[in-house]
VEXSEGU-128164 format. One record per residue (C-alpha): x, y, z; residue number from 1. Coordinates in nm, 2 decimals. Layout:
      c1      c2      c3  pos
       X       Y       Z  NUM
...
end
This chain:
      c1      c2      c3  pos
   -9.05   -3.36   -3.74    1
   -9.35   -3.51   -3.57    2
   -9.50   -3.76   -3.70    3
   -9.85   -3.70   -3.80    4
  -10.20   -3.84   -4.02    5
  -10.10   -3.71   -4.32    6
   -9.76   -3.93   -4.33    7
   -9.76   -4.12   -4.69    8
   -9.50   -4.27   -4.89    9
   -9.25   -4.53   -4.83   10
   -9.10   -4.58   -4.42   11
   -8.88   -4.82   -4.53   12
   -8.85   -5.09   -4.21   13
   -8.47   -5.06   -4.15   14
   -8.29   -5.44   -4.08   15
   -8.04   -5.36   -3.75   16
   -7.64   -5.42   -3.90   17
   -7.42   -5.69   -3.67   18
   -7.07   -5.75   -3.76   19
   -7.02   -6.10   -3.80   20
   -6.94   -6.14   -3.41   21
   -7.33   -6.02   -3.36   22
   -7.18   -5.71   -3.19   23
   -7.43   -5.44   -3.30   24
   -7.22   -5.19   -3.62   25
   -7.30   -4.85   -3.53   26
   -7.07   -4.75   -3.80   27
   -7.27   -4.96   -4.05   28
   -7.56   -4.79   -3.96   29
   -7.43   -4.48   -4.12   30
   -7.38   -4.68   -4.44   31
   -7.76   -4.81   -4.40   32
   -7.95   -4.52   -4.33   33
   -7.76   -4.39   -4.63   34
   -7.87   -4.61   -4.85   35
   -8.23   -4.64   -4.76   36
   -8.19   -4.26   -4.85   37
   -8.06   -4.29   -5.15   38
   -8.34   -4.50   -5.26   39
   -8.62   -4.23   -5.19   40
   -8.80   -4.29   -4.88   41
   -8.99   -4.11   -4.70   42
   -8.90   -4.20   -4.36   43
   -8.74   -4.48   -4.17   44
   -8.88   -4.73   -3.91   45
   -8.59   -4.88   -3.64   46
   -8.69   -5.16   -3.38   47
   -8.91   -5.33   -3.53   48
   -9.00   -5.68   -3.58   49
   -8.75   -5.73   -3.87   50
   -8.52   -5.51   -3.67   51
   -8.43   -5.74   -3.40   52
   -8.56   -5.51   -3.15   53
   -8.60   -5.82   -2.86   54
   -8.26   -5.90   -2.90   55
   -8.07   -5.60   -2.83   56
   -8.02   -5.44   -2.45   57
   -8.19   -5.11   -2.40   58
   -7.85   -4.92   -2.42   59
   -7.78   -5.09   -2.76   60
   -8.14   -4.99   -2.92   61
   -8.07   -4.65   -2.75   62
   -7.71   -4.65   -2.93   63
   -7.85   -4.74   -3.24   64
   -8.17   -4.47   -3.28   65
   -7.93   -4.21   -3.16   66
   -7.68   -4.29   -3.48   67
   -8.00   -4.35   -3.72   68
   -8.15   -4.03   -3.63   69
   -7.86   -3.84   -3.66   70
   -7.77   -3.95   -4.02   71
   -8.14   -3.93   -4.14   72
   -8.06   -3.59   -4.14   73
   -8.43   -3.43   -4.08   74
   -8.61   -3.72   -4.25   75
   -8.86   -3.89   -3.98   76
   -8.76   -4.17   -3.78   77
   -9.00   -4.38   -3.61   78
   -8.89   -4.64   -3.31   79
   -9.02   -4.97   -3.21   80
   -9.08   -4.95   -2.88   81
   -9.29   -5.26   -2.76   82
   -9.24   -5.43   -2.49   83
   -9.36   -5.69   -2.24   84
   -9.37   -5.39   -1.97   85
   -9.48   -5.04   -2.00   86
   -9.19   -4.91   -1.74   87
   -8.94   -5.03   -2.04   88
   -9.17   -4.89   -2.27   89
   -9.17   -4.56   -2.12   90
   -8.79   -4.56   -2.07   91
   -8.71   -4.61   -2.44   92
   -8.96   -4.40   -2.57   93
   -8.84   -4.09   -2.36   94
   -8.48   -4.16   -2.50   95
   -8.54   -4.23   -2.83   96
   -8.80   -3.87   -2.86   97
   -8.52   -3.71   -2.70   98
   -8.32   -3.79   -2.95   99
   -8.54   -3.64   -3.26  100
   -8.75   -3.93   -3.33  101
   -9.09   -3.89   -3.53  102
   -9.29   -4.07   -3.36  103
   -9.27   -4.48   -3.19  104
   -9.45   -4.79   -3.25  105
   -9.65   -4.98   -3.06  106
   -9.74   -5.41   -3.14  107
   -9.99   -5.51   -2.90  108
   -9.96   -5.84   -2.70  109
  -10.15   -6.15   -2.77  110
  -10.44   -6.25   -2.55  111
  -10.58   -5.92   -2.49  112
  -10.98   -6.02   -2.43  113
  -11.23   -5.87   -2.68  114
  -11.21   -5.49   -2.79  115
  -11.21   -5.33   -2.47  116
  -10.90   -5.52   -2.37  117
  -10.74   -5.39   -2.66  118
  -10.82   -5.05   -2.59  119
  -10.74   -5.04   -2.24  120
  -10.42   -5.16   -2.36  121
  -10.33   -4.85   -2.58  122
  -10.49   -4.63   -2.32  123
  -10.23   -4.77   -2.07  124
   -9.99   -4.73   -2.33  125
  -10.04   -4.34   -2.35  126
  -10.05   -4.30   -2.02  127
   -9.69   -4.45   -1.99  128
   -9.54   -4.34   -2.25  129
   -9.72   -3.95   -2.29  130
  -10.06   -3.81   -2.46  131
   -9.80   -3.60   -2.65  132
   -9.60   -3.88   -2.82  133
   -9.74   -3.97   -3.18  134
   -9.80   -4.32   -3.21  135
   -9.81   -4.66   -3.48  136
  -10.05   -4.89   -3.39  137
   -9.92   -5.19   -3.55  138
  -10.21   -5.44   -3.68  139
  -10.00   -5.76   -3.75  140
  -10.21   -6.07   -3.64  141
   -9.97   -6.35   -3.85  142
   -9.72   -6.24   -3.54  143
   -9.92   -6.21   -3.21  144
  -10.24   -6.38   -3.32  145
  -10.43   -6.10   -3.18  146
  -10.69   -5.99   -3.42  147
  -10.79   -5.58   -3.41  148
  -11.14   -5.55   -3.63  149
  -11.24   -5.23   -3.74  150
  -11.48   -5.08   -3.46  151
  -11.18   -5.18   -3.20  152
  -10.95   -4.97   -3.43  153
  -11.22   -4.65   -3.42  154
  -11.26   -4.68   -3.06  155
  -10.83   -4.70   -3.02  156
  -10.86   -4.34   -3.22  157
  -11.16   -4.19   -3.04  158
  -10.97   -4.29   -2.71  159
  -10.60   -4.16   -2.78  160
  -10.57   -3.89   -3.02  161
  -10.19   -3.94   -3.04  162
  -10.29   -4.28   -3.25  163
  -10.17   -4.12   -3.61  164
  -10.09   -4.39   -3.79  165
  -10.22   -4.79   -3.83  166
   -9.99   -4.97   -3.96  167
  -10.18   -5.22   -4.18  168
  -10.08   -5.61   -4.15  169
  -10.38   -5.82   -4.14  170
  -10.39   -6.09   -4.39  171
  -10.67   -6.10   -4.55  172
  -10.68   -5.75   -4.49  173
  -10.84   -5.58   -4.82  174
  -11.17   -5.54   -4.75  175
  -11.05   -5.45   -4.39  176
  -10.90   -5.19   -4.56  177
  -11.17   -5.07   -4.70  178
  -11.40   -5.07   -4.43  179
  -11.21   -4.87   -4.23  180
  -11.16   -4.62   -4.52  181
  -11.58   -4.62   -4.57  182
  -11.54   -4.55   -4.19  183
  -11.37   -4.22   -4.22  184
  -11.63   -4.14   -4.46  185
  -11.90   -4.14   -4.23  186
  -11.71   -3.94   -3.89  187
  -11.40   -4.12   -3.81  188
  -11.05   -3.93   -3.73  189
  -10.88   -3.98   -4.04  190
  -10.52   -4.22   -3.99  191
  -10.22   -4.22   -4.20  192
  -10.22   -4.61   -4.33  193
   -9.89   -4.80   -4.42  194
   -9.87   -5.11   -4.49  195
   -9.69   -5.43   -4.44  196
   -9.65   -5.78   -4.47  197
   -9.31   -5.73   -4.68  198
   -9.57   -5.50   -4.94  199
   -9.67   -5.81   -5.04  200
  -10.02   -5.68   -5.19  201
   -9.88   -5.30   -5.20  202
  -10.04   -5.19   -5.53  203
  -10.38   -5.34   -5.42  204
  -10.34   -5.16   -5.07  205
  -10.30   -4.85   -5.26  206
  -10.57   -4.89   -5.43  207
  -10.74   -4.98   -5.12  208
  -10.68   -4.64   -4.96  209
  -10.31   -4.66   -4.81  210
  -10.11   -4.39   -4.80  211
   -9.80   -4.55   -4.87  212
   -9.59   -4.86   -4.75  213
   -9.40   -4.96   -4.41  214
   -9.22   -5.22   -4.57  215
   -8.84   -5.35   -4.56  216
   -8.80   -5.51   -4.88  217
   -8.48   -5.52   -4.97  218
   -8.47   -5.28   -5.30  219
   -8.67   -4.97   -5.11  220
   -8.67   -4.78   -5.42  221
   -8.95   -5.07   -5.59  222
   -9.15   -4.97   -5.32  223
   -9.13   -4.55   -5.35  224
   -9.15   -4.63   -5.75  225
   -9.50   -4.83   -5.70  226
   -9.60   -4.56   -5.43  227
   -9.51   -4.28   -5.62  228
   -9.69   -4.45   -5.99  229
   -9.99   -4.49   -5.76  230
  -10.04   -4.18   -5.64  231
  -10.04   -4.01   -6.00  232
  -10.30   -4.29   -6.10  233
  -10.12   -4.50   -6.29  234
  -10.19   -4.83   -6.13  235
  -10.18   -5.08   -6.44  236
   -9.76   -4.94   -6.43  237
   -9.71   -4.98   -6.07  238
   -9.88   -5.34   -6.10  239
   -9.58   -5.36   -6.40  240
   -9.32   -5.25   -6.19  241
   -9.41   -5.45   -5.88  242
   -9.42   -5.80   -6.08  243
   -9.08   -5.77   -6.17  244
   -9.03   -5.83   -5.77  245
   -9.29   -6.02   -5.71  246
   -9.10   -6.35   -5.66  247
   -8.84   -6.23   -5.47  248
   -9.08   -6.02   -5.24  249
   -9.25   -6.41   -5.22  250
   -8.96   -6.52   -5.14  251
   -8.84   -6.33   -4.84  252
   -9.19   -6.34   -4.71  253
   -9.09   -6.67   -4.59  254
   -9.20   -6.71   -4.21  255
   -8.85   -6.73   -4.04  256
   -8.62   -6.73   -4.31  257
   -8.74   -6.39   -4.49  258
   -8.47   -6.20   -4.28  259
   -8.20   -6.39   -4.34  260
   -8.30   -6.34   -4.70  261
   -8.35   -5.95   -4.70  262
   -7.99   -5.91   -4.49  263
   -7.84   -6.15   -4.79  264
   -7.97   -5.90   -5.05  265
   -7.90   -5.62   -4.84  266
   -7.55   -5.76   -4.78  267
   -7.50   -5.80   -5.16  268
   -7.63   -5.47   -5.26  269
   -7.40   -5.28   -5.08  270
   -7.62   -5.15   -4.77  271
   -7.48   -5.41   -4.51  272
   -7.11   -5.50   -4.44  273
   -7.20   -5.84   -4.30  274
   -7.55   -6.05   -4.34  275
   -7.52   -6.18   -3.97  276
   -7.79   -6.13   -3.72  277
   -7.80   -6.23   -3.35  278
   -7.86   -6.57   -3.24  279
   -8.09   -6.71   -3.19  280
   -8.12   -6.69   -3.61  281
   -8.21   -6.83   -3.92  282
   -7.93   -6.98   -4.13  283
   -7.92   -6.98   -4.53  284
   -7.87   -7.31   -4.68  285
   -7.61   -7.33   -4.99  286
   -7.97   -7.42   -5.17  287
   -8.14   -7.11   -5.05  288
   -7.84   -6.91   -5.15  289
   -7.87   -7.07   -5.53  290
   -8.24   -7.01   -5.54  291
   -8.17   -6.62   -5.42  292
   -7.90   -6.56   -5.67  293
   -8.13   -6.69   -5.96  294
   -8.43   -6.49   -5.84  295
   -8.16   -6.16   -5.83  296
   -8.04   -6.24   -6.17  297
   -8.41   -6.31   -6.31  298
   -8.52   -5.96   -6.10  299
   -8.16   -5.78   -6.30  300
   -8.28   -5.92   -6.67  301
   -8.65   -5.80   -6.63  302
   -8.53   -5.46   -6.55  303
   -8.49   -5.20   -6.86  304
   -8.15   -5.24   -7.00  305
   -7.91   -4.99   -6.82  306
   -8.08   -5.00   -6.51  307
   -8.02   -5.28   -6.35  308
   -8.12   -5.28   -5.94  309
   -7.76   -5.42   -5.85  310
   -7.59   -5.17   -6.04  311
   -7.82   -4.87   -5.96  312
   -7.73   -4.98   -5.60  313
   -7.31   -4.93   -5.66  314
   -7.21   -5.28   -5.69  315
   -7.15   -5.47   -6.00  316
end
């Protein structure tokens, strides 16, 4: 499956599973993938920034697409592939297509100059990697302080038709959001948008004109519930169903702590045998623990009786 404009729902941004040594669990990634499944997303992103991706050797993110593709049995996998160098970016993208995925995912660099730096960049970018290769251009300013505005974006499309899908990070980034929907209106190649910034504002992007969420927020099936309420109009109950999370979603928004957080909650819920990531890494105070297991048991007691996120997930 190639990945395309019309992709919408939930690409859940997949954490990459360490044993407690840092050695990368290819085994875990079985039980992962399997859970994002199980949660109802649409798709699954690898490599990305709340992957890891810069600390893993090309053989090991090779290793690791290979196993997540193969278990996502059919459903699209899109790979992270940016890098300081288009030669690596070339390489991994070649391997990781090769293997089945959907599509890859470019971040531009900071200090690109003004808009035609950043579209000579993703020109340069398609040229490396293949005119052929469906591609994420990933808008997320809070990490490389590079700002896209919204004529930059239109010319990225009108130069490199493989651009399929932005995916949406700016913050403010409403009425960005808008704009570049009014922009479609009036001649623009429609994108796929997904958004992120840990879905955050997720049910105001929707109403904004996003197609759905790439987000890895550690209980996936909040986001495909708010996605899926959206999409049949029913915005005041995905606004309901999204406050319950709220403070936890705050909470592991936290700049350089949020994914020790999520791997915690992922940890806990089943989906990860071990919370470690590879150094260097944020560390969880007993504090931060306390505060995460009150927000859990605050999230469990908001949530209808008998349906409780912890045990929906297999663990009691």
């Amino acid at each position: 499956m190639r990945l395309d404009e019309t992709a919408r729902g939930v690409f859940v941004i997949s954490v990459t599973p360490f044993d407690d040594r840092g050695a990368l669990d290819l085994s875990g990634t079985d039980r992962l993938v399997d859970f994002y499944l199980a949660a109802g997303v649409d798709g699954i992103t690898i490599l990305g920034i709340m992957g890891e991706a810069p600390k893993l050797a090309q053989d090991e993110a090779v290793a690791f697409a290979r196993r997540a593709i193969a278990r996502a049995a059919g459903r699209p996998v899109v790979v992270g592939v940016s890098a300081p160098g288009f030669a690596s970016m070339a390489a991994l993208t070649k391997a990781v297509m090769d293997l089945g995925a959907a599509g890859v995912m470019i971040a531009p660099p900071g200090g690109l100059k003004g808009d035609d730096g950043i579209v000579g960049y993703f020109e340069s970018c398609v040229e490396a990697i293949g005119a052929d290769v469906p591609f994420v251009l990933q808008d997320y300013p809070l990490a490389n302080g590079l700002h896209i505005p919204v004529p930059a974006i239109e010319r990225v499309v009108a130069a490199c038709p493989s651009c399929v899908v932005l995916k949406h990070e700016d913050w403010p980034g409403l009425d960005k959001l808008t704009a570049l929907r009014a922009r479609e209106a009036a001649g623009l190649r429609r994108l796929s948008v997904l958004v992120g910034n840990g879905g955050l504002f997720l049910p105001h992007e929707l109403s904004r004109g996003a197609d759905g969420a790439m987000s890895g927020y550690a209980f996936p099936e909040m986001l495909v519930e708010v996605c899926r309420l959206a999409a049949a109009g029913r915005q005041s109950e995905a606004h309901d169903v999204f406050d319950r999370h709220l403070p936890l979603v705050r909470y592991e928004g936290q700049p350089g702590l949020g994914l020790a957080v999520r791997k915690y909650v992922l940890a806990k819920r089943g989906a990860l045998a071990s919370d470690a990531q590879r150094k260097p890494a944020a560390r969880l105070s007993r504090e931060t623990v306390a505060e995460i297991e009150l927000l859990l048991a605050r999230l469990a007691a908001a949530t209808e009786a008998g349906a409780s996120p912890l045990r929906a997930a297999g663990r009691s």
